[in-house]
C-alpha positions as CSV (number, residue, x, y, z in Angstrom):
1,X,89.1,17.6,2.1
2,X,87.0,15.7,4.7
3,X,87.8,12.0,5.7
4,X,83.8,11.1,5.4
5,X,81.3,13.4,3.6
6,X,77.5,11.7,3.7
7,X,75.9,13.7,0.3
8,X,72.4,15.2,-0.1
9,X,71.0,13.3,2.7
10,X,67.7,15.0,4.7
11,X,69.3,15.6,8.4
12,X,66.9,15.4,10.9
13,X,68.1,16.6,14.6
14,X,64.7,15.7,16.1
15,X,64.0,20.1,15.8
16,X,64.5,20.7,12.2
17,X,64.9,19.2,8.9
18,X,66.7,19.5,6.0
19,X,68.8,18.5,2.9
20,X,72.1,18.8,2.9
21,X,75.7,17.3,3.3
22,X,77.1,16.2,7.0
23,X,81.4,15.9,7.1
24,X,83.1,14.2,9.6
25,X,86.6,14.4,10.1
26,X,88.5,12.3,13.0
27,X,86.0,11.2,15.8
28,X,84.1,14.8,15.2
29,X,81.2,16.2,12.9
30,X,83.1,19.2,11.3
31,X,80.7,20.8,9.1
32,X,77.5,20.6,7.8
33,X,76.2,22.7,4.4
34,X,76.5,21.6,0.5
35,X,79.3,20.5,-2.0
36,X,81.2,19.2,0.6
37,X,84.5,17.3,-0.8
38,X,85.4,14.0,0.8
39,X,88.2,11.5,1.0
40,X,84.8,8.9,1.1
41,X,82.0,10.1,0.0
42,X,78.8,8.1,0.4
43,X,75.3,9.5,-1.6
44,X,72.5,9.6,0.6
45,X,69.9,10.8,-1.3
46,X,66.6,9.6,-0.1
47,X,68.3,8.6,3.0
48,X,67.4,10.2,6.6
49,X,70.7,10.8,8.5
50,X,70.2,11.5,12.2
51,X,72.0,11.3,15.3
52,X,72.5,7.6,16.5
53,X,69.9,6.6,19.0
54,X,70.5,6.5,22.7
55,X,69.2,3.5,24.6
56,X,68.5,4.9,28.1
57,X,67.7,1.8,30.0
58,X,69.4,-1.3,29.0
59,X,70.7,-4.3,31.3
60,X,73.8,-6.4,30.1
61,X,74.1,-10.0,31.7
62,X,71.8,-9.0,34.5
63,X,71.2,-11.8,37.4
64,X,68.0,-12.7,37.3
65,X,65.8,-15.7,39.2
66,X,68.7,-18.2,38.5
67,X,69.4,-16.8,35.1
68,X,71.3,-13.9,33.8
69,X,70.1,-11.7,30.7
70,X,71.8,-13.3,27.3
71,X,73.5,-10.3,25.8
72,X,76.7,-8.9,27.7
73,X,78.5,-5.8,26.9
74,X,80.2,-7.3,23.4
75,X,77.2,-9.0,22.1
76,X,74.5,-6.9,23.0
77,X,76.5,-3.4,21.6
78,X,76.9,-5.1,18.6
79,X,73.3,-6.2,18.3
80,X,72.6,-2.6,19.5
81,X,74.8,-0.7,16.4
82,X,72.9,-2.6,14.2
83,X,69.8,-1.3,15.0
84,X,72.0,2.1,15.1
85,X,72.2,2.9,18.5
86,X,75.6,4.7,18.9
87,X,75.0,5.5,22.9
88,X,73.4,3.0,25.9
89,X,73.3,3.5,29.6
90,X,73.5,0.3,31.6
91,X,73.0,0.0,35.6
92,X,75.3,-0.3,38.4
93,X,74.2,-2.8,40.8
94,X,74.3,-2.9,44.6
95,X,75.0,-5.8,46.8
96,X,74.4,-5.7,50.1
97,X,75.0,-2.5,51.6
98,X,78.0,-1.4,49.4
99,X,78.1,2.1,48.5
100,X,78.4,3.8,45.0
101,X,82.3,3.5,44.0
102,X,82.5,-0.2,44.7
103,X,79.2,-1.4,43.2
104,X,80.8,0.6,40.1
105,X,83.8,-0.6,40.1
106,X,82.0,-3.7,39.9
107,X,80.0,-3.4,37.1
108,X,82.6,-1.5,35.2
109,X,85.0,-4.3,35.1
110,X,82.3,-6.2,33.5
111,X,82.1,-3.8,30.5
112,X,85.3,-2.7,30.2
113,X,86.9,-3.5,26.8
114,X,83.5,-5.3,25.5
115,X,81.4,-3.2,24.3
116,X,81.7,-1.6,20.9
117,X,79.9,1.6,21.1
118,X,79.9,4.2,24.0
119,X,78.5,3.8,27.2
120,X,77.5,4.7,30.4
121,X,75.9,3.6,33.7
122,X,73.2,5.0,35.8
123,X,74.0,4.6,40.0
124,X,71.1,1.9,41.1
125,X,70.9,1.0,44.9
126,X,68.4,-1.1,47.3
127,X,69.3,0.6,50.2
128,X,70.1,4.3,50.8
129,X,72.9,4.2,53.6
130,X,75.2,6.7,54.8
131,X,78.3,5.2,52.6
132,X,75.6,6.3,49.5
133,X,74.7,9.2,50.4
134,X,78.4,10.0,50.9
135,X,79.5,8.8,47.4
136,X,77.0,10.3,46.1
137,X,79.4,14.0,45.9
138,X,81.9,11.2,44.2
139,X,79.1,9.8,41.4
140,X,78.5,13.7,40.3
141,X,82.1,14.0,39.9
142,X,82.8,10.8,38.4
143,X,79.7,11.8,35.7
144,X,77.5,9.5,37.2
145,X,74.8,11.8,37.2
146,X,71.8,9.8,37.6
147,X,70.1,8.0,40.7
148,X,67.8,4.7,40.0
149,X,65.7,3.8,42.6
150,X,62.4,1.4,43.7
151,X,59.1,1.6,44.6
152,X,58.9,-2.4,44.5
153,X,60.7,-5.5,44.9
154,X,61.0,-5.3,48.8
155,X,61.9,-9.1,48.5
156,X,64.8,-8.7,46.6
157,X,65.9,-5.9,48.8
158,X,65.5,-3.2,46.4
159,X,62.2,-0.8,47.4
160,X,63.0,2.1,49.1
161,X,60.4,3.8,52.0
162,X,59.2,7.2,51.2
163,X,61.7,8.5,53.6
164,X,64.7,7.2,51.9
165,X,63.0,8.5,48.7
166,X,62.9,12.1,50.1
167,X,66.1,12.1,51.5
168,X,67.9,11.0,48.2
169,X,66.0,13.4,46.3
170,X,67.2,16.1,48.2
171,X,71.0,15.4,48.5
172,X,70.1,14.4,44.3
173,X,69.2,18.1,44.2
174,X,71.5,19.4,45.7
175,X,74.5,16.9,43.6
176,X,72.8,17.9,40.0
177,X,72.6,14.0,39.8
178,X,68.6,13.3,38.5
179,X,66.7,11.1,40.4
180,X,64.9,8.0,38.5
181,X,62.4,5.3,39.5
182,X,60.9,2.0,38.7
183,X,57.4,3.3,39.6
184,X,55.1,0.4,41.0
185,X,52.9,0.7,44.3
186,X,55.4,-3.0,45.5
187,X,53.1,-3.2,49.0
188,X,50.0,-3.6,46.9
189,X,52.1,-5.6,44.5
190,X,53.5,-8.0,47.3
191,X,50.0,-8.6,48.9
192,X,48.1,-9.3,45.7
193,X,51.2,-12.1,44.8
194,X,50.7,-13.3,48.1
195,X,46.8,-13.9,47.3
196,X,47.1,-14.9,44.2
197,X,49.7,-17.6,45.6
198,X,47.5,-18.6,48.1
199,X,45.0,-20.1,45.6
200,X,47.6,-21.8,43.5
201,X,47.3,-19.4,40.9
202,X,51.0,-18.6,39.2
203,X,50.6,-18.9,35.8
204,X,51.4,-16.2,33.5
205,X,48.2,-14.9,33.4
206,X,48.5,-13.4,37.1
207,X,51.3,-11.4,36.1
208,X,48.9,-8.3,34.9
209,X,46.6,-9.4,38.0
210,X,48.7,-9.3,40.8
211,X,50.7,-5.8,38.9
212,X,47.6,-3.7,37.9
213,X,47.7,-0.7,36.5
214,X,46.7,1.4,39.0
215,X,49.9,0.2,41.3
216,X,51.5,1.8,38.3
217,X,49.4,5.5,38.7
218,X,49.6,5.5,42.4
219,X,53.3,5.2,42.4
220,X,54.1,7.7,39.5
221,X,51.6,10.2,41.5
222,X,53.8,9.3,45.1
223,X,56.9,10.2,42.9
224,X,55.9,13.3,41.6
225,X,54.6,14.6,45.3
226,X,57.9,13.7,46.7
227,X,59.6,15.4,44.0
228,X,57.5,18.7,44.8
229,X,57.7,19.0,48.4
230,X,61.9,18.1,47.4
231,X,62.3,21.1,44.6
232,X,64.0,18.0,42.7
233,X,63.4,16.6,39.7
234,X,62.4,13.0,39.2
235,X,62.2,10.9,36.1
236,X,60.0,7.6,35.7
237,X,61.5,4.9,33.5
238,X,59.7,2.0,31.3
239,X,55.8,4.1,31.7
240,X,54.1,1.1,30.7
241,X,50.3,2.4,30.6
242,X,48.2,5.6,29.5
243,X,47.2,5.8,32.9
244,X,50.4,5.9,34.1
245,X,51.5,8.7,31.0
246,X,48.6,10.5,32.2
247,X,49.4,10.9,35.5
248,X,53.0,12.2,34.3
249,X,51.3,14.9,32.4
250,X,49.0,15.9,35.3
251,X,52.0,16.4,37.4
252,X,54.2,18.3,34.9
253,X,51.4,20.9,34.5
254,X,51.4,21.5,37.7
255,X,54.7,22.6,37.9
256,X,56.4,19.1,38.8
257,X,60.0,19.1,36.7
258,X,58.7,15.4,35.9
259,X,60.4,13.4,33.2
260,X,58.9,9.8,31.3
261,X,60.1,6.8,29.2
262,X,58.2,4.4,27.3
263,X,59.4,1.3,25.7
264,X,58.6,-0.5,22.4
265,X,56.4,-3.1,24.0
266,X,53.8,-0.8,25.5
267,X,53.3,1.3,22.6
268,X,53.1,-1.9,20.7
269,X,51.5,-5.2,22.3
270,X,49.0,-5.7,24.7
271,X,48.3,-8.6,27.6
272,X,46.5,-10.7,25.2
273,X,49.9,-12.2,24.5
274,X,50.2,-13.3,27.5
275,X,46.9,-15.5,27.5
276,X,48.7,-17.9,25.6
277,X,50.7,-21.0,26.0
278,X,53.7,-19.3,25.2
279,X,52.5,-16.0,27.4
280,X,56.3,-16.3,29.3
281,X,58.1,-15.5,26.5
282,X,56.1,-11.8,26.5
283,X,56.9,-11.2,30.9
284,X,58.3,-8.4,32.0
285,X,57.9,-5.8,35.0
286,X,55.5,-3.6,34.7
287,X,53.8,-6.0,32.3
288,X,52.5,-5.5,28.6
289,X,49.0,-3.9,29.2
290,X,45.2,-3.9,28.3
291,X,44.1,-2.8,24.9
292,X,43.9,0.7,24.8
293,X,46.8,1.7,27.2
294,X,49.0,1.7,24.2
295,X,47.6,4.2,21.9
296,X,47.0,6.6,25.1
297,X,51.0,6.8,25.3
298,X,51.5,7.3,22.4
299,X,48.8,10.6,23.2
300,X,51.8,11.7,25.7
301,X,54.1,11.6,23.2
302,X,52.7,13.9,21.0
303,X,52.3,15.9,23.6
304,X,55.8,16.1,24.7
305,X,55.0,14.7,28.4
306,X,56.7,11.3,27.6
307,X,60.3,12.4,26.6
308,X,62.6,9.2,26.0
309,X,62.0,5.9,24.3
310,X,64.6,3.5,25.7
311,X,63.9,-0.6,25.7
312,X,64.6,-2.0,28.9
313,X,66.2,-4.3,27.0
314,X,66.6,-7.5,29.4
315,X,66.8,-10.7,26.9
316,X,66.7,-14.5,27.9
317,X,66.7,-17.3,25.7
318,X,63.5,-19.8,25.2
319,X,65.8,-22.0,27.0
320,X,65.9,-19.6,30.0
321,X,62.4,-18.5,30.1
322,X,61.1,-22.4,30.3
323,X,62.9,-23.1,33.7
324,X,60.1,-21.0,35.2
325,X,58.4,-24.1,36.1
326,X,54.9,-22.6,35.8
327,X,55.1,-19.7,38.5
328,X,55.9,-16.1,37.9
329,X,58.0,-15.8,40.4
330,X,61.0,-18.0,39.2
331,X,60.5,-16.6,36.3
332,X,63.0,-14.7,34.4
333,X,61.3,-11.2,33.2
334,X,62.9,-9.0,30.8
335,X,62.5,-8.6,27.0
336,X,64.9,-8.0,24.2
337,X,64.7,-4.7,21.9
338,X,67.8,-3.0,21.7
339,X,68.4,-3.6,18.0
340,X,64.7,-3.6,17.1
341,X,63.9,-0.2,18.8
342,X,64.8,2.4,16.8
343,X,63.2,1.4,13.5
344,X,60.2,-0.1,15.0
345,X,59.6,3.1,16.6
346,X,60.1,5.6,14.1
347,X,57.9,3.1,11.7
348,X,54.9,2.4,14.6
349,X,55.4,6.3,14.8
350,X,55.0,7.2,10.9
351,X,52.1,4.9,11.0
352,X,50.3,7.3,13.9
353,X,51.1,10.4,12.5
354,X,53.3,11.4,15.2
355,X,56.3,14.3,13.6
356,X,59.1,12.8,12.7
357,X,61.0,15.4,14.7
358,X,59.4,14.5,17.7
359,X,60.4,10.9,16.9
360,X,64.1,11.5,16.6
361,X,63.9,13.3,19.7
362,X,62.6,11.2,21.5
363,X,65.7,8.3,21.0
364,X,68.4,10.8,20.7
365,X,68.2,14.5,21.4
366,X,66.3,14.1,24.4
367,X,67.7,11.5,26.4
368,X,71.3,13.0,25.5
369,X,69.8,16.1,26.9
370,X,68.2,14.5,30.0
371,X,71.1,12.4,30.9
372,X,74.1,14.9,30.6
373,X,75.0,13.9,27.2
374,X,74.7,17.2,25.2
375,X,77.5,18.8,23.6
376,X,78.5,15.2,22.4
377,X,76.0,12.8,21.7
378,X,72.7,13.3,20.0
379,X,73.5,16.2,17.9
380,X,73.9,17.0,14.2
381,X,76.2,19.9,15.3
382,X,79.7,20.6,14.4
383,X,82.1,19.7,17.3
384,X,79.4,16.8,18.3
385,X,80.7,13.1,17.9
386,X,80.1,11.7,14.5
387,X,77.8,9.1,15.9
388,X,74.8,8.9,13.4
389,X,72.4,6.5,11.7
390,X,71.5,6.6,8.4
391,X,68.3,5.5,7.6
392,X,66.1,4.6,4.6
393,X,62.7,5.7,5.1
394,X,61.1,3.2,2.1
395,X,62.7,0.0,3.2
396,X,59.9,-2.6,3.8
397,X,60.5,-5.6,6.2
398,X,59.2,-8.5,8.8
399,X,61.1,-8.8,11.6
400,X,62.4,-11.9,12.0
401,X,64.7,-13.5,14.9
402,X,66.7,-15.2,12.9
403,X,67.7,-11.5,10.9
404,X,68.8,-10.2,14.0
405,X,71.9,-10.1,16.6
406,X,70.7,-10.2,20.1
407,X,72.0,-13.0,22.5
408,X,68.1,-14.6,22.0
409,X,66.5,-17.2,19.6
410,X,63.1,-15.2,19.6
411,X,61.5,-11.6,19.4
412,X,58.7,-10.6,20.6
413,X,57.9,-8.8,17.5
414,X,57.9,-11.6,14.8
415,X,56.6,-11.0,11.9
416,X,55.7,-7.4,12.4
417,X,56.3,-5.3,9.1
418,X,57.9,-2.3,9.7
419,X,58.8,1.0,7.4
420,X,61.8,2.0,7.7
421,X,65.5,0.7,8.4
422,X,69.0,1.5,9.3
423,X,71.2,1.1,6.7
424,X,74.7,2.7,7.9
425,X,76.0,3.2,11.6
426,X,78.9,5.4,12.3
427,X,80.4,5.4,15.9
428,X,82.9,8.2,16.6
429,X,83.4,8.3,12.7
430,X,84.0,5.0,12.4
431,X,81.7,2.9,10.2
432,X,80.5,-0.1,12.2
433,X,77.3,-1.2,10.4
434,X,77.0,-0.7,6.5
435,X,74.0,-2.2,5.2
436,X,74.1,-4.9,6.9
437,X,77.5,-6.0,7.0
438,X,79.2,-5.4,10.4
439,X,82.8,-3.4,10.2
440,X,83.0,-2.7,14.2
441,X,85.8,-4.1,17.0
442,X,84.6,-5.1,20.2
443,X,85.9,-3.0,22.8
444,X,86.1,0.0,21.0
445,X,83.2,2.0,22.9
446,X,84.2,4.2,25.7
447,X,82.8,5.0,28.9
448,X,81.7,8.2,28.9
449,X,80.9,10.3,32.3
450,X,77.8,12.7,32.0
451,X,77.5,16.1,32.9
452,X,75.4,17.3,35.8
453,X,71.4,17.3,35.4
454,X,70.2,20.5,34.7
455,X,66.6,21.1,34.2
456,X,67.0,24.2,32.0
457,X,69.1,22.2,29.2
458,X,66.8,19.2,29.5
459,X,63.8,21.2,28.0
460,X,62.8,20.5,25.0
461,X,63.8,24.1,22.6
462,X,61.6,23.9,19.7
């Protein structure tokens, strides 16, 4: 007898699909197959069950232009099981020159005992010194196995020179820790402000002007040439344009072992949004793009060359957003998502034709995969953790801020219908979402260190 047995459900594992029962027993899945006995036992039929997503890119109470993102660890988990994300990877942060251990020391005290689902954090530095590229040997054992670095932001003290880039790439190599980049051209970026600045023009507007798409494409192309003449890999987060998607798939088939991620908001909106009054409330870096660049991403999806759908997710409140006083560069830019991403995808998805099993890939097997997860998270597999989302494929609904849990008062998909909803989210085997109704603790996620990158288990196996 199984302590949780989820009945005639179709299990999708983002490879194949197929009806049958899922048991759980403890923490663990034990056993998948058909008339399955259970101390619970919950009928699914009609239901999708999957593995819970796995937001990639998140930032909890993040400092920002005077402000600091809404949701922490405790509110934006929560708002993130809802949505039935069972995994996220947050950021380390680097002040000053501070290496590795301290800044995540740091940053783990600020999670620690908050959030209720597992987590993890991705190393992030500014500066590549020699205290980093010491603790760097310490991060691989630790099982932080990923490197985020710049191509921008030289203001703030974050954009690394090509040198730096190389340099860290190599020792990356060398660690099995896999190097990832906020991919903007920041020289072109920092004149074209400047300019722009010089005429008095800061309005919202200027954001897509003074962050074109092309500084996008040049960077991504840098990137990928660096990560060649290295032998390392490289992956590019938030890919906010089909040129940009393009350029990933140019280098991959050229032999490049070059990874991408996509967010909600570019395969959704475009920078219309932010010709209106209200355009602040849509900012974020790289910006929403021209109409078009959207539906080409979603191209590179299909084709397998972007991998990972994370969010990004960066929320501020209306409150937050207004004290920008009318220039982009006081104001705050980040979005929210994490509790909208999973079912807006999978529906904007359906609605494209894209596979379902390329869908649920792309949110769970593939970043668990990518990011040292496997054998644990993302997985329908016996001896995986019992983190899944149940999912009804018929539900119809708007969003609507006011429905959901994130530390905001607006979304910046209102109103949008969408096909498809979690109903149930089980953490570890532990029910924490069930339609609707929340059942979780704060606190009781875990930390979890990753395994080295390797390339070979980050490929796709269909």
């Amino acid at each position: 007898m199984y302590d949780l047995v989820i009945k005639n459900a179709l299990l999708m594992n983002g490879y194949e699909e197929w009806h049958a029962d899922l048991a759980v027993n403890g923490e663990k899945i034990e056993a998948v197959g058909t008339g399955l006995p259970g101390r619970r036992e919950i009928n699914a039929s009609g239901k999708w069950l999957m593995p819970g997503a796995i937001d990639a890119h998140v930032h909890m109470s993040l400092p920002f232009a005077g402000s600091v993102s809404a949701d922490d660890f405790e509110s934006g988990s929560r708002a993130a099981a809802f949505g039935g994300v069972t995994t996220m990877i947050d950021f380390t942060a680097q002040q000053g020159d501070e290496g590795l251990r301290a800044s995540f020391e740091r940053r783990f005290r600020a999670a620690d005992g908050k959030s209720v689902i597992d987590w993890s954090l991705h190393a992030c530095i500014g500066r590549l010194t020699a205290q980093v590229l010491d603790d760097l040997e310490w991060a691989a054992r630790f099982g932080l196995t990923s490197l985020k670095m710049f191509t921008a932001y030289a203001k703030s003290g974050l954009m690394l020179d090509d040198g730096a880039v190389f340099e860290a790439m190599r020792r990356c190599r060398s660690l099995g820790i896999l190097p990832t980049f906020h991919a903007e051209n920041g020289a072109v970026i920092d004149r074209l402000c400047d300019e722009f600045q010089a005429k008095g023009m800061t309005g919202i507007q200027t954001l897509p002007l003074t962050r074109p798409v092309f500084t996008e494409t040049e960077a991504v192309r840098r990137i990928a040439d660096l990560a060649r003449a290295a032998d390392a890999a490289a992956y590019i987060v938030h890919t906010s344009s089909g040129d940009g998607a393009a350029e990933i798939a140019r280098a991959r088939r050229s032999g490049v072992k070059l990874y991408g991620e996509t967010c909600p908001q570019y395969l959704t909106l475009d920078d219309s949004l932010l010709k209106g009054t209200d355009g602040h409330f849509y900012s974020c870096c790289p910006p929403i793009r021209p109409v078009g660049q959207s539906e080409e991403i979603w191209k590179y999806i299909k084709s397998g060359d972007i991998q990972v759908v994370a969010t990004d997710h960066c929320p501020f409140t209306r409150a937050a957003k207004n004290t920008w006083g009318g220039s982009i560069g006081t104001l705050p830019m980040g979005l929210p998502g994490v509790e909208t991403m999973p079912a807006l995808f999978l529906s904007e998805g359906r609605k494209r034709g894209v596979p379902t099993r390329l869908l649920v890939r792309a949110i769970s097997a593939l970043p668990a995969r990518i990011f040292g997860l496997h054998g644990t998270k993302g997985s329908l597999l016996p001896g995986s953790d019992a983190d899944l989302m149940l999912y009804d494929p018929a539900a119809e609904w708007a969003v609507a801020a006011t429905g959901l849990h994130m530390a905001t008062d607006y979304s910046i998909y209102e109103g949008r219908p969408v096909l498809g909803k979690p109903v149930m989210t089980i953490s570890r085997g532990e029910i924490i979402v069930e339609n609707g109704i929340w059942k979780g603790t704060p606190g009781r996620g875990r930390f979890i260190g990753r395994k080295r990158f390797d390339h070979s288990c980050a490929l796709p196996v269909d």
